[in-house]
DOLUM-566176 format. One record per residue (C-alpha): residue number from 1; residue in three letters; x, y, z. Coordinates in nm, 2 decimals, always signed. Layout:
N
  nr rest   east  north     up
 NUM  ALA      X      Y      Z
...
//
This chain:
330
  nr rest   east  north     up
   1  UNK  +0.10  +1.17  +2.54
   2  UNK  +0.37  +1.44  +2.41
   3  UNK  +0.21  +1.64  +2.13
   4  UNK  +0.47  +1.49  +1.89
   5  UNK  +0.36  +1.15  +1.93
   6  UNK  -0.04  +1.27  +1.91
   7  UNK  +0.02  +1.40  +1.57
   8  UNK  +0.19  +1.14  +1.47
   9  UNK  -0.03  +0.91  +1.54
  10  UNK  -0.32  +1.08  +1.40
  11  UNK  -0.15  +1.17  +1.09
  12  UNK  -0.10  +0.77  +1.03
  13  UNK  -0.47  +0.73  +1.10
  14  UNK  -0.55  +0.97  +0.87
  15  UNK  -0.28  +0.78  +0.59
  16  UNK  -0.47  +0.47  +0.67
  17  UNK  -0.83  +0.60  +0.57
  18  UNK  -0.68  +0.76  +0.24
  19  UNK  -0.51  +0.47  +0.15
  20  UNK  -0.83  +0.24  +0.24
  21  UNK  -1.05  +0.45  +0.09
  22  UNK  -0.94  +0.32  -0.29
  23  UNK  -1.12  +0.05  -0.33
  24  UNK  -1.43  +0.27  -0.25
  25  UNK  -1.35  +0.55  -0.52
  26  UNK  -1.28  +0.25  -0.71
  27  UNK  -1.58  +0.10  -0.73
  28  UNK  -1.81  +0.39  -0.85
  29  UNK  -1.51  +0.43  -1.13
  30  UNK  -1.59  +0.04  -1.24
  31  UNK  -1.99  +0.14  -1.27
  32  UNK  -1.93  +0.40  -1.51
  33  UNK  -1.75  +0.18  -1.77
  34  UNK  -1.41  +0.26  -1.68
  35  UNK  -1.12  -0.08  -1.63
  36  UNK  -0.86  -0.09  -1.43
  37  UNK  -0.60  +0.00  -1.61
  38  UNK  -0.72  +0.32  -1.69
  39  UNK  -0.83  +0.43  -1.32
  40  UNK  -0.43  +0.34  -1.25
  41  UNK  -0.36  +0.57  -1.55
  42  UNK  -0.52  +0.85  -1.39
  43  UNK  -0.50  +0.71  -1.04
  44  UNK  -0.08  +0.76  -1.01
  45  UNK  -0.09  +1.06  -1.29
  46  UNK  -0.28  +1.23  -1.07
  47  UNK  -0.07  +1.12  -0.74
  48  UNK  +0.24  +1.19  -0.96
  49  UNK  +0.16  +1.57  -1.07
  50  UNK  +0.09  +1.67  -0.69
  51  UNK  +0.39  +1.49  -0.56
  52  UNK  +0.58  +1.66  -0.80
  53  UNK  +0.41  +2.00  -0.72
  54  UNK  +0.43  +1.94  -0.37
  55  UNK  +0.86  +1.87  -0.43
  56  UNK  +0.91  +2.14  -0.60
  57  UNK  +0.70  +2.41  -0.40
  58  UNK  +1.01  +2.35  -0.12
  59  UNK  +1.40  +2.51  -0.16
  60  UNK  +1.43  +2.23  +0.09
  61  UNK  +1.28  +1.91  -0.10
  62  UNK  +1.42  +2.07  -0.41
  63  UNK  +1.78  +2.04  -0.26
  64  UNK  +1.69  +1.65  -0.20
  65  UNK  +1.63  +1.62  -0.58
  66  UNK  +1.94  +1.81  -0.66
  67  UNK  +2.11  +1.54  -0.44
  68  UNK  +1.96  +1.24  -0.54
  69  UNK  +2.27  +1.04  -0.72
  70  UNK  +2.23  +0.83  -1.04
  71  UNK  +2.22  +0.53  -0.89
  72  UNK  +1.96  +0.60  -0.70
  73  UNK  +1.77  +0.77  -0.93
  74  UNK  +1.76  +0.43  -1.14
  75  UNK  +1.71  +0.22  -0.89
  76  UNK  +1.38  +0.46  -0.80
  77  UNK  +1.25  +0.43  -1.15
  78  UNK  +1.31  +0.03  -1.15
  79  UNK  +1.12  +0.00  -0.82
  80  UNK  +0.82  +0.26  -0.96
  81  UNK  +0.78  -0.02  -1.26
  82  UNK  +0.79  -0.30  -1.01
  83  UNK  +0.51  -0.15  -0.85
  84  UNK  +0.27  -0.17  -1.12
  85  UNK  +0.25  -0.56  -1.05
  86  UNK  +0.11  -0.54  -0.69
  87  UNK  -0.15  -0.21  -0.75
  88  UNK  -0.21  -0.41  -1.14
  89  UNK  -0.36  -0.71  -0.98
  90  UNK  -0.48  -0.55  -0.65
  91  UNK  -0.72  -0.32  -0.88
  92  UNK  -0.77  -0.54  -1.17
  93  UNK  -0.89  -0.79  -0.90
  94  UNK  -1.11  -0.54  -0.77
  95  UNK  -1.34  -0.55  -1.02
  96  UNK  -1.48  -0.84  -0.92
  97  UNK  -1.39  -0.93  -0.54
  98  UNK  -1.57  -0.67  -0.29
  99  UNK  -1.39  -0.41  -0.15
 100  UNK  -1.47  -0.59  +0.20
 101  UNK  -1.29  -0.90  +0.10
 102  UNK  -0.99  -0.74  -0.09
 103  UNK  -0.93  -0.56  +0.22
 104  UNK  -0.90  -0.86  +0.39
 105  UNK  -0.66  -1.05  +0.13
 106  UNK  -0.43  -0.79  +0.07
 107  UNK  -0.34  -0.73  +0.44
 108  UNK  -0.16  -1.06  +0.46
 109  UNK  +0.12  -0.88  +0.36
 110  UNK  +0.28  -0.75  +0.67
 111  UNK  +0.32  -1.12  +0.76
 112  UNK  +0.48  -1.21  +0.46
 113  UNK  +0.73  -0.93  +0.50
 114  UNK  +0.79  -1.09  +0.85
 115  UNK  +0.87  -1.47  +0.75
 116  UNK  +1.04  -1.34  +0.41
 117  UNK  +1.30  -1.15  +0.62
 118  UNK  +1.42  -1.43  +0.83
 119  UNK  +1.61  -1.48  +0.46
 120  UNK  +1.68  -1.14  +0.33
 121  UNK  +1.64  -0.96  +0.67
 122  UNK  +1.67  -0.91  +1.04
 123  UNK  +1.47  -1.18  +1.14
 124  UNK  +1.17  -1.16  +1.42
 125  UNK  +1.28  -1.36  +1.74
 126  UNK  +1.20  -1.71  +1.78
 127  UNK  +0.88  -1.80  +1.60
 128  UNK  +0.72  -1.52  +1.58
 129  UNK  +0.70  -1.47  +1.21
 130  UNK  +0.58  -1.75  +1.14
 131  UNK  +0.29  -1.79  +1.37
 132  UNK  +0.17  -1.44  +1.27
 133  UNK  +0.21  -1.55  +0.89
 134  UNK  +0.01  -1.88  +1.03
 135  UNK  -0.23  -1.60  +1.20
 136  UNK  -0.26  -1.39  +0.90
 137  UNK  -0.30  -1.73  +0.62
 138  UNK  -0.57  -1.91  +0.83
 139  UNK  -0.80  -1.58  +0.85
 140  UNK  -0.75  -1.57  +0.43
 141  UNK  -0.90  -1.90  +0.42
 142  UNK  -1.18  -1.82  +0.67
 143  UNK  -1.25  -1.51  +0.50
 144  UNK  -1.22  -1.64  +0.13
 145  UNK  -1.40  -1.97  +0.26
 146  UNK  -1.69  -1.79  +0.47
 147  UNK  -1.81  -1.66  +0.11
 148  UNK  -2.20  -1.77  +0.15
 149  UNK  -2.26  -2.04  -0.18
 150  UNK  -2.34  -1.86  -0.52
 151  UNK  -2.19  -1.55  -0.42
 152  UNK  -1.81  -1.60  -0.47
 153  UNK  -1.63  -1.35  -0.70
 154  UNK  -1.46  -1.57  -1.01
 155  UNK  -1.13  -1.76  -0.90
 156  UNK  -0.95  -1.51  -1.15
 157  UNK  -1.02  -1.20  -0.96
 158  UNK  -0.94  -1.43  -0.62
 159  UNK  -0.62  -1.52  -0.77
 160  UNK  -0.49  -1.15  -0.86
 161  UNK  -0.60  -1.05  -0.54
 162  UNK  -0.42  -1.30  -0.38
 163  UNK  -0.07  -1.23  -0.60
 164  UNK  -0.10  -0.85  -0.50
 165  UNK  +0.05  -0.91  -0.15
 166  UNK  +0.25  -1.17  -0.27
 167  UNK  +0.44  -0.88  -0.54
 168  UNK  +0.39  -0.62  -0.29
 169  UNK  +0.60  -0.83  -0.04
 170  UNK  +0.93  -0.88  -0.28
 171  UNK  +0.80  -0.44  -0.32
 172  UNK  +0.92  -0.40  +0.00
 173  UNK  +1.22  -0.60  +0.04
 174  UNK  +1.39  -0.47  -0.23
 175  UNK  +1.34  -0.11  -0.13
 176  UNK  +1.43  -0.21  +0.22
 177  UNK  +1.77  -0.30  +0.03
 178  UNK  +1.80  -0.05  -0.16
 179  UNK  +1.76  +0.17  +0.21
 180  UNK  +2.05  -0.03  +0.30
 181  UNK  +1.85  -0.29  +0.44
 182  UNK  +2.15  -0.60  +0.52
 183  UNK  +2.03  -0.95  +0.68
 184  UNK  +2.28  -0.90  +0.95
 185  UNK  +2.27  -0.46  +1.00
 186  UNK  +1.89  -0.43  +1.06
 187  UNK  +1.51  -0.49  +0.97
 188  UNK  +1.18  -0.51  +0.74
 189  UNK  +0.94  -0.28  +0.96
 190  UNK  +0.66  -0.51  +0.80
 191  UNK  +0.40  -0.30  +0.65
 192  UNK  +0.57  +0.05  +0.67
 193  UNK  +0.92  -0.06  +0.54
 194  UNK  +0.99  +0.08  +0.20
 195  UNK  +1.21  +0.38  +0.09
 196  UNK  +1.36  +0.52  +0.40
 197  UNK  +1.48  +0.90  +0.46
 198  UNK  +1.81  +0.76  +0.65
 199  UNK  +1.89  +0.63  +0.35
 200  UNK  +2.26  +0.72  +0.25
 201  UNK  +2.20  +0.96  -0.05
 202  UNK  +1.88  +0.97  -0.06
 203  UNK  +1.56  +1.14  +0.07
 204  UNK  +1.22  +1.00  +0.11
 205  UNK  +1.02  +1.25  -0.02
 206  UNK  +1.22  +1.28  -0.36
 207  UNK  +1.25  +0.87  -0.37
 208  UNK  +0.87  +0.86  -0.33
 209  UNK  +0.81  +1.11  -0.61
 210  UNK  +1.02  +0.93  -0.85
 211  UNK  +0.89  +0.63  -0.80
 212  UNK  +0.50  +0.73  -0.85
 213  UNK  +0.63  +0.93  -1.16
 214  UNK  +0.76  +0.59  -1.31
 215  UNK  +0.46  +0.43  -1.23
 216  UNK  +0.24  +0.67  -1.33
 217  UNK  +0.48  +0.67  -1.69
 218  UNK  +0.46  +0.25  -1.72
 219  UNK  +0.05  +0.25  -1.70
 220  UNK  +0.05  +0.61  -1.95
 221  UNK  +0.27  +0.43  -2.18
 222  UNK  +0.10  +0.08  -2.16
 223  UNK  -0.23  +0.23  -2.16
 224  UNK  -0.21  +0.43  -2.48
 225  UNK  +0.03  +0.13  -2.65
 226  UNK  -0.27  -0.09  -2.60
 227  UNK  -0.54  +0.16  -2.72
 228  UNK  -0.74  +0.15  -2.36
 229  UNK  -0.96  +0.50  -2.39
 230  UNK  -0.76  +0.69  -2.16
 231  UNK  -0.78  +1.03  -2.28
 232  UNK  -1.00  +1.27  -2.07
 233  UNK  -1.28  +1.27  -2.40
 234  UNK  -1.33  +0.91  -2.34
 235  UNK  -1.38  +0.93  -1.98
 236  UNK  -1.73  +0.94  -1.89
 237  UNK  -1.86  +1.21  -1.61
 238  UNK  -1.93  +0.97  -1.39
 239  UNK  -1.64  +0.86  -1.34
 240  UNK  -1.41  +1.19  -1.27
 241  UNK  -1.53  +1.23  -0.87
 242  UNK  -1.40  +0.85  -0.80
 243  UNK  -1.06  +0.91  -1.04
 244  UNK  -1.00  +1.21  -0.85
 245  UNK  -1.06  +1.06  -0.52
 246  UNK  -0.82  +0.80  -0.59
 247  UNK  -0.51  +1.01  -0.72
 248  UNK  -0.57  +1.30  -0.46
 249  UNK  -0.67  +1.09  -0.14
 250  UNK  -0.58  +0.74  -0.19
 251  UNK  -0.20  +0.82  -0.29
 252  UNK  -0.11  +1.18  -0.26
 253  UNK  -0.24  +1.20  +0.04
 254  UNK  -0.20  +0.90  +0.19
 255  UNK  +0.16  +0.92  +0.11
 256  UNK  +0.23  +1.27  +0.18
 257  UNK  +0.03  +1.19  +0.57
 258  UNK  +0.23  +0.84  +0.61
 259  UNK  +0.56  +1.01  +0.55
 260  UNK  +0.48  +1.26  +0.80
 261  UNK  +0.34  +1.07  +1.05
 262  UNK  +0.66  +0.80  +1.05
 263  UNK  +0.88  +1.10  +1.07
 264  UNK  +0.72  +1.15  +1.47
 265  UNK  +0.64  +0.79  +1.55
 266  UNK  +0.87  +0.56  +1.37
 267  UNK  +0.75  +0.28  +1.10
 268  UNK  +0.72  -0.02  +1.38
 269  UNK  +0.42  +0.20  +1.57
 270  UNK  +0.30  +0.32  +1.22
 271  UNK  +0.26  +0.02  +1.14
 272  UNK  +0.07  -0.10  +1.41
 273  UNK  -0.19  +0.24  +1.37
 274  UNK  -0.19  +0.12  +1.03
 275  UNK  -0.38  -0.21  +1.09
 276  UNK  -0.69  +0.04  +1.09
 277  UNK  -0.72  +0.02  +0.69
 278  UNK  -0.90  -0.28  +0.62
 279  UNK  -1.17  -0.19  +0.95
 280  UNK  -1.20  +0.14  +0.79
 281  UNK  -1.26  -0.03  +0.41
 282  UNK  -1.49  -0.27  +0.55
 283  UNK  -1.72  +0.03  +0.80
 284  UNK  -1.78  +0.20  +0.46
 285  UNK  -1.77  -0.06  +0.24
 286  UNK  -2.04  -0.18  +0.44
 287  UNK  -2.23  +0.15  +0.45
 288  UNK  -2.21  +0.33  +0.08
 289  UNK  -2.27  -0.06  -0.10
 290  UNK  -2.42  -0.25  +0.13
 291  UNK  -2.11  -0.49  +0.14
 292  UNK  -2.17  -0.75  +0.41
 293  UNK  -1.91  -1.01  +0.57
 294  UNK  -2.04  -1.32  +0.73
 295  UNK  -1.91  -1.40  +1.08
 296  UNK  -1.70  -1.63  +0.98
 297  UNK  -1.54  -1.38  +0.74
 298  UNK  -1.54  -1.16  +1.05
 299  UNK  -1.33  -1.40  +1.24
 300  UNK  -1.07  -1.43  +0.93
 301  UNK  -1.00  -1.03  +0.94
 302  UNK  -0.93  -1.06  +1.31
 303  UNK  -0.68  -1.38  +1.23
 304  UNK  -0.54  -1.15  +0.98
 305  UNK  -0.48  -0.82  +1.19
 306  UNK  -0.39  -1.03  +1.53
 307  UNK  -0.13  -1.18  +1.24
 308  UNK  +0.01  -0.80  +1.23
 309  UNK  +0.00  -0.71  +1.53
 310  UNK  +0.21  -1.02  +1.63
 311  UNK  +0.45  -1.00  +1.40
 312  UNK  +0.52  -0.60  +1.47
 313  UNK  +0.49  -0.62  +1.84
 314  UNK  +0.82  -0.87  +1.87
 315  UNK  +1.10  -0.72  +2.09
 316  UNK  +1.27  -0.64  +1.77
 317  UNK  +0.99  -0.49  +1.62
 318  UNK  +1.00  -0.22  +1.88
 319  UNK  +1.38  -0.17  +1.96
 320  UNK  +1.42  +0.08  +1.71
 321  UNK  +1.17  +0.25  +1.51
 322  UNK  +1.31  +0.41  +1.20
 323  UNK  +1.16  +0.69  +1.01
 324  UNK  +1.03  +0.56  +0.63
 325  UNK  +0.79  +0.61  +0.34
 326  UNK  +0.61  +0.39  +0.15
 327  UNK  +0.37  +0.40  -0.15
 328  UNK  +0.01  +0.29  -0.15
 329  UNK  -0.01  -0.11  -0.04
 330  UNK  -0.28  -0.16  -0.35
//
């Protein structure tokens, strides 16, 4: 294997850990009296200050920014709003469903993306989309019906956790079009599509740092309109090693790594190295809170990765990788 390709593909792994590792500073964040919305606060504040740093510190990245039209500017900041709904319901769902099974639900996704582009999209050949969306909705129920009696998480938290893929998936199609993404010119990548550095105009890098900032903005600006204790005096101790580990590892750098990595291996085999998130939220899910999945639940997560790996295995999923960036999938 070239040396090109083997730091690619570790650099993905590495990007799939960070971003899978959320739910897990997440949790410890929830224990110490902190909600949701505030963790995001801090969560993408944090992820936006670094990106920014880390723009800036380049004359090279700078020169992107200095580049970046109006247009696209606008349509950055409109796609960094858009994203609060999908990491909103992902981490307000959290709070109740396991970081085990939210791994599971949420990584339906990359099927959606699949079936959703045979309308707005270069379509997978044949039926391929839609058996991996069959695939990836079958192992939901397992793993959402598996859930031994008296220990299911309240249908609320099920139901957020459900829409989070759902919003994620109109995420990613829209950004694919806004990377010049046309039914009839090319494709969704499934789960690595979003902004793109081939992008005319554009680069990733500066895209991506918009973006977080106008997330990062919409939860600040939400947060202190609806008095949630926000402010570093109200949040307790406790709480500061998980908010850290969730703006620093689970989006700085696991956005900084997936943008590198798809920049050696392409999004369609990033994608694929990708499908080690949710075994890597469940391994330590498993070991720091003694999460457990039942067999059946077990067999559910397989049905939902073999969903993935069908639908980004298609001979047009690997004709022709493209380079692209995307923000965290939670």
């Amino acid at each position: 294997m070239e040396r090109r390709r083997a730091v690619g593909i570790a650099l993905i792994v590495v990007s799939a850990c960070a971003f899978g590792s959320g739910p897990l500073f997440a949790k410890p964040v929830y224990a110490a009296g902190v909600d949701w919305h505030v963790l995001s606060a801090w969560r993408f504040g944090l992820g936006a200050l670094l990106a920014w740093s880390w723009l800036l510190a380049s004359d090279a990245r700078r020169a992107g920014l200095r580049r970046l039209g109006r247009r696209a500017t606008l349509v950055s900041i409109g796609l960094g709003v858009f994203y609060t709904g999908n990491s909103a319901t992902y981490y307000a769902g959290l709070e109740t469903v396991s970081a085990s099974l939210a791994a599971l639900i949420v990584y339906i996704y990359p099927a959606l993306v699949a079936v959703v582009t045979w309308r707005f999209g270069q379509r997978l050949e044949g039926r391929r989309a839609w058996a991996a969306l069959g695939l990836a909705l079958l192992g939901v129920g397992l793993a959402v019906g598996g859930i031994p009696a008296g220990t299911a998480p309240p249908a609320l938290g099920l139901a957020l956790m459900i829409a989070s893929p759902v919003i994620y998936t109109g995420w990613i199609v829209l950004s694919a079009r806004f990377a010049g993404e046309r039914p009839a010119e090319d494709r969704v990548d499934g789960p690595a599509t979003p902004v793109e550095a081939s992008a005319p105009g554009t680069d990733a890098a500066v895209v991506t740092a918009v973006m977080i900032g106008a997330t990062a903005t919409t939860y600040w600006v939400s947060a202190l309109a609806l008095g949630r204790e926000v402010l570093p005096a109200a949040i307790p101790a406790a709480a500061w090693p998980g908010l850290i580990g969730v703006g620093v590892v689970a989006t700085f750098v696991a956005i900084q790594t997936f943008y590198a990595g798809t920049r050696r291996i392409g999004a369609a085999q990033a994608a694929l190295v990708s499908t080690v998130e949710p075994i890597w939220t469940i391994a330590l899910a498993s070991v720091l809170f003694g999460e457990r999945l039942g067999s059946v639940q077990l067999l559910g997560g397989a049905l939902i990765i073999g969903g993935v790996v069908l639908a980004q295995t298609g001979p047009s999923a690997l004709g022709r990788p493209r380079a692209a960036v995307r923000l965290p999938d939670e």
